[in-house]
N, C-alpha and C positions, 0 to 999 in steps of 0.2 A: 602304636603298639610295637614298634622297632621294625627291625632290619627279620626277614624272612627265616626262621626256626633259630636266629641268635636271639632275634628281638630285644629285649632290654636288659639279657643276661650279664652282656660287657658294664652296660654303665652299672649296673647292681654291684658287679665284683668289683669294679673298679671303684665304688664308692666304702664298700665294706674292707679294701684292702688300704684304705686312705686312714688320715685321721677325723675324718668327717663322715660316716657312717648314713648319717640321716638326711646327707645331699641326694640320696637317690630319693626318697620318698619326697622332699624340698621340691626336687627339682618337677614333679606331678602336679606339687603344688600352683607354683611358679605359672604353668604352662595351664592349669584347667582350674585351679582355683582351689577351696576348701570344702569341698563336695564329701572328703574323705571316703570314693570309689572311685577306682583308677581302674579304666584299661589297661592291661601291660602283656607280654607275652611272655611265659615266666616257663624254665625245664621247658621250652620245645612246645607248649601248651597257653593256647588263648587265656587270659587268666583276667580275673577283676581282685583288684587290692583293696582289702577294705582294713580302714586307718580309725574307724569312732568307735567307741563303745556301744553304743546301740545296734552297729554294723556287726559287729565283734560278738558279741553277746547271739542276735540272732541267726547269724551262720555255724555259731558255735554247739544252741543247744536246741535247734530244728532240725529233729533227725529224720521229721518225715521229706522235708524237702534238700535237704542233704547229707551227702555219705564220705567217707573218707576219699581224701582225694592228692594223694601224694604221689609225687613223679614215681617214673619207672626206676630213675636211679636209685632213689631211697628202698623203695620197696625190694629191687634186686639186694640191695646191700644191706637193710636189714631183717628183710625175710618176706616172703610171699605168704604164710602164714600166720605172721607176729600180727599184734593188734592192728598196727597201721593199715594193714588190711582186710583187715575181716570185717565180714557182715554185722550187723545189729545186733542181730539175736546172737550170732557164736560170740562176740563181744563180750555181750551183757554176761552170759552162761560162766564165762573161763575169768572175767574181770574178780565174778562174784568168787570164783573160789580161789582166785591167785589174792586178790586184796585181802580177805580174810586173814593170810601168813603176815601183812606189812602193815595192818591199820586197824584202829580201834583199841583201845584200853589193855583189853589182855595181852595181843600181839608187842605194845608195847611196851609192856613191862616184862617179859621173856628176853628183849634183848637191852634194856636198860643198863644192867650192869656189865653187861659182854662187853658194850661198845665205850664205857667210860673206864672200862680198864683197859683196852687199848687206846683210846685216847691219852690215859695217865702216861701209859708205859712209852708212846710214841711222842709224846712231847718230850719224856724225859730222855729218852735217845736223842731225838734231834737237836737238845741242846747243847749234847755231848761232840755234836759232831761239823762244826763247825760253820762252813757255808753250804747252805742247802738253797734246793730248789724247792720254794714253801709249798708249792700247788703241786709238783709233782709227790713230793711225799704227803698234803692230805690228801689225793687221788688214791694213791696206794693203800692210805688207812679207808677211806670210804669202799675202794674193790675189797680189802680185806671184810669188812663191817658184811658187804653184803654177798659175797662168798660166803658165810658164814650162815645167813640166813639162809639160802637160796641154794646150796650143794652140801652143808654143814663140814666145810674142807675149808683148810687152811696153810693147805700143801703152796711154800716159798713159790716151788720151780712153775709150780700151774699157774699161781696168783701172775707170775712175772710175764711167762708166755702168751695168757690171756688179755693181760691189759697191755703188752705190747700191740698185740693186734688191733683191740678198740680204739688206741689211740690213730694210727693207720687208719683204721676205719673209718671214725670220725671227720679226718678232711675230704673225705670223699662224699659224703653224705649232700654237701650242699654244692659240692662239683658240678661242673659239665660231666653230660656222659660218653666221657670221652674214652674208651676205651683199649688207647695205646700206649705202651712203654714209656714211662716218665711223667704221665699226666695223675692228678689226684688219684682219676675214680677209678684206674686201671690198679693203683697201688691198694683200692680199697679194696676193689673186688677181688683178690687174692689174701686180703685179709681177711676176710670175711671166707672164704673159701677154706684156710688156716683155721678158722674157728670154729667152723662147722666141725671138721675133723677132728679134734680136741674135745667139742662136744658130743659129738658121736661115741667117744671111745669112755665118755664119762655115761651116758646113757647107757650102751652097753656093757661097762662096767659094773652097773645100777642095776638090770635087768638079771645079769648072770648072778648077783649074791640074790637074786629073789628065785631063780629056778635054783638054788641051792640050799633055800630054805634056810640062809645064813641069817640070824636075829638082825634085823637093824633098829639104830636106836630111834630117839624121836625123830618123826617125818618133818621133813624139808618140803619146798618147794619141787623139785624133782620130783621125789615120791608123789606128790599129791598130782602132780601132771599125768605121770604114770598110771595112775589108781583111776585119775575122772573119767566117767562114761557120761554117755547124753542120752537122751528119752527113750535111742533104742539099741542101749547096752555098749554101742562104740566107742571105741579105747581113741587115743589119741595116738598119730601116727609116730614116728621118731622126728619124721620133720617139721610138725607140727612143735615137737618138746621142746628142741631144738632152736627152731624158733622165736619161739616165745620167752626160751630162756637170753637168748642173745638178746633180744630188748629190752628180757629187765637187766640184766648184770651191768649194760651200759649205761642205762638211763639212770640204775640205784645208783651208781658211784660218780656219773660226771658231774652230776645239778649239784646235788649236796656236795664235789670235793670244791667244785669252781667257787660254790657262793660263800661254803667256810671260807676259802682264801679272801675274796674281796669284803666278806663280811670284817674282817682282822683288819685287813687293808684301812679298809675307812674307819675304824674304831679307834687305831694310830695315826690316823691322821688328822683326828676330830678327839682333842684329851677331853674335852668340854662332854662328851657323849661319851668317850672311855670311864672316866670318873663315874655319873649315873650306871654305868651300866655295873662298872663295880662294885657300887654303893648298895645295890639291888641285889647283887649274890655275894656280899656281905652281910647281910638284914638274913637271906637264905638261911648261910651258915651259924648267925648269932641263935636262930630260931629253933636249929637243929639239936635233938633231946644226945648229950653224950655219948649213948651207947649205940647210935647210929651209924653205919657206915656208908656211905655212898648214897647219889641223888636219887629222889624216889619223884613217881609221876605227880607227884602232890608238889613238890616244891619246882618242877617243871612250869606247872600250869603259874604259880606265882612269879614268874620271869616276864613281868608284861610289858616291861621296858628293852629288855633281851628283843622278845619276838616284835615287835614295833623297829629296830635295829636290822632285824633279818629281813624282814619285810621291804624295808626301806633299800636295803640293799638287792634284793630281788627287782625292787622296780627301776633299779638305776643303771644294774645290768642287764636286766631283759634276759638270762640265759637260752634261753627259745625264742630266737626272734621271730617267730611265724609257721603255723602250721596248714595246713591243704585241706577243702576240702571240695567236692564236687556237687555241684548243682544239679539234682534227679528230674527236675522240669524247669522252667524259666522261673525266676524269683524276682518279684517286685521289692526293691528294698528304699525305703527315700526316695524313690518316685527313678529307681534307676534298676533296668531290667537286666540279670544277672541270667544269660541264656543256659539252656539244660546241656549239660556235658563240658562245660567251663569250669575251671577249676577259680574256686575263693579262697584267696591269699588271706590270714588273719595276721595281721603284722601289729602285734602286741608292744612293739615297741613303738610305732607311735601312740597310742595308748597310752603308756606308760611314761612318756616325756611331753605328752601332751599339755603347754603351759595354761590351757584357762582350765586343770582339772588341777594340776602341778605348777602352783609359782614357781621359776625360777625352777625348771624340771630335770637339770641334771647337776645339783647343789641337792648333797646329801644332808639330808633334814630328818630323823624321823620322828618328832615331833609332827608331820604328817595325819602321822597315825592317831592322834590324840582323839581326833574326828573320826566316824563310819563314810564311808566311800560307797558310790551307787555299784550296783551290780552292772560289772562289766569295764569299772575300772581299774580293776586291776584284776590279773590274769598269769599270773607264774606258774599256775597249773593248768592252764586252759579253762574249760568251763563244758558244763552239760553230762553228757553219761559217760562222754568220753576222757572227763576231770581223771590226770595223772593219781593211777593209785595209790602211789608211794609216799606223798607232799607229808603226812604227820612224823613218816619213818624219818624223812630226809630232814623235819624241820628241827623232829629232837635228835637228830645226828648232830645238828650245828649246833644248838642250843647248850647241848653237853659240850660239845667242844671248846664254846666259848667260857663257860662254867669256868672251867681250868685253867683256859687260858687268860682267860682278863685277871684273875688273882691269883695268878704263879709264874705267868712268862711277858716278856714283851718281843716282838719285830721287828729286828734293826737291819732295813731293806742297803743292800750293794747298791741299787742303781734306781733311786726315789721317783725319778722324771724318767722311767723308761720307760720303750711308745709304749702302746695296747696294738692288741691284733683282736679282730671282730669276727674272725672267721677259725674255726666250726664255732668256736665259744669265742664271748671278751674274754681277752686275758694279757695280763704284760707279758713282752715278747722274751722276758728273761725268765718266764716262770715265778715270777716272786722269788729273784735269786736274795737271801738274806742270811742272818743267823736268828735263832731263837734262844734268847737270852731269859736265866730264871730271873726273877723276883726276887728283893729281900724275905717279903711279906706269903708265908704258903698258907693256902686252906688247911681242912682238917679232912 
């Protein structure tokens, strides 16, 4: 289990800051075989690593014999509040009325046309402007997208100040908790600290045009936080709001900005899949009646080559390489006993590169997808009651994105073979520095 409250944090980092990622999970292997549950001592906490889908799947959606189980660092830094910790039942309660605003048919067709006109308008800027950093500007479209839902503001100075922080934030998240001057999680928890205040001053901003009886227009996310009561009439506190809102505004804008960028990434890298994929929202628009404007959730759902694409790309990045949770009694799993008050690592990315599930497991294919997959093979959202709320908002965020962009631009990268960095997220270390170049050929 390592070295006493380091335990196997160095070789982790050390493996995630390399260009070999999956020598730290290799190296379990190596030494105890293919068992796919590892002892380890992971954040300062006894921990077992579970690598199978069968593993993966029952730690995932057994909520009687487990509960979230996330380090102290994370929890400090994204809230004592926010989902990541809370109980079963306040869960389920706040899951049910926050998903309602991001998921399901009608939610998403309220923001269908928002988000493909910034899309349009944002592509068309950044080819005006020369060499861009591709991931930091869809970052900013994706913070803008879900500002939009989630505070109905679309104020520059706030957008700017906000996602300065989360990006702060974010390398602190999977840090030591270390905190002194210079290290990750010290620089996070003052962003986080940053954020709150920011948030605070929007909540009470929120609150005063309601004891002012000022009309507001349609409810956001905010509002409906504000408004929810539980079985005996209690409001929810500020820090609670608060809370909760700092984990979605992160979590709507990183997943969906990271995977549109490597989504693009491998679609010019692969013309043999760029072609199809064009071919498929061309067929779209030949089908489209003239006096229609813009994409409708009907020709969404016809993109089955698109989301085969997206997917493929989600398993090859892993965006979430592993989430926590805690063991409420001892658990027998595969004949290996996971003690009560041990935290289970769910490490989705061997999962996901796993070669007898995935020939040839990190050779972007999605042709994949042509076949159904067992439950538990693949996990972009996790799985169980705890399944990320956002996955249909985030997946037609890219979906749209790509619409536009495979029949109107292409990405002609500075620096093709620059490294990757694995930590908080994959990503090339230049940001996808490139230009975005129009097309002869534009949609309608």
């Amino acid at each position: 289990m390592g070295w006493p409250f380091i335990g196997n944090m160095w070789s982790f980092l050390r493996a995630f800051k390399s260009t070999d990622p999956d020598s730290f999970i290799s190296s379990f292997v190596t030494r105890y075989g293919s068992s796919g549950i590892y002892k380890a001592l992971m954040f300062g906490k006894p921990s077992v690593i579970v690598t199978t889908p069968e593993a993966c799947k029952k730690v995932l959606t057994d909520d009687d014999k487990f509960k979230p189980g996330w380090p102290l660092s994370t929890i400090e830094l994204i809230g004592k509040k926010s989902f990541i910790a809370m109980s079963y039942e306040e869960h389920k309660r706040l899951r049910r009325l926050t998903s309602a605003s991001i998921n399901g048919m009608e939610a998403l067709s309220l923001y269908l046309t928002y988000i493909e006109e910034n899309v349009k308008s944002s592509l068309e800027k950044w080819s005006n402007m020369g060499e861009i950093e591709f991931l930091t500007q869809i970052r900013k479209l994706t913070f803008k997208i879900i500002m939009h839902i989630f505070l109905s503001t679309e104020s520059e100075p706030v957008m700017e100040a906000l996602e300065r922080e989360y990006t702060t934030l974010n390398y602190g998240v999977r840090a030591m908790r270390i905190n002194i001057p210079g290290f990750a999680y010290h620089k996070a928890f003052k962003a986080r600290k940053n954020l709150v205040t920011m948030f605070q001053s929007i909540v009470d901003e929120r609150r005063k045009l309601r004891n002012e009886y000022i009309p507001i227009k349609a409810k956001d996310m905010m509002d409906a936080l504000i408004d929810v009561e539980d079985e005996n009439r209690r409001k929810l506190d500020d820090e609670e709001i608060i809370d909760i809102m700092l984990m979605y505004l992160n979590a709507g804008h990183e997943s969906s900005g990271h995977i549109t960028m490597w989504t693009t990434y491998f679609l010019q890298k692969h013309p043999e899949y760029l072609q199809k994929a064009k071919e498929e929202q061309e067929e779209i628009i030949r089908k489209r009646p003239s006096t229609q404007k813009g994409l409708t959730l009907k020709e969404i759902r016809q993109m089955d080559f698109l989301y085969k694409v997206i997917d493929e790309t989600m398993r090859v990045i892993t965006f979430s390489l592993m989430v926590f949770r805690e063991a409420k009694s001892d658990v027998n799993i595969n004949g290996y006993t996971i003690p009560k008050g041990w935290k289970a690592l769910v490490w989705f990315r061997s999962v996901h590169l796993n070669p007898e599930i995935y020939p040839n497991p990190k050779e972007f294919n999605p042709h994949r997808w042509d076949r159904d997959h067992k439950a538990g093979e693949f996990l972009p959202f996790g799985a169980g009651t705890r399944l990320c709320p956002g996955n249909d908002l985030a997946k037609m965020e890219i979906a749209v994105f790509l619409h536009h962009f495979i029949l109107n631009y292409q990405l002609e990268q500075i620096n093709p073979k620059c490294p990757v960095r694995y930590l908080p997220h994959t990503r090339p270390m230049d940001n996808c520095l490139g230009r975005i170049k129009k097309c002869s050929t534009k949609s309608m």
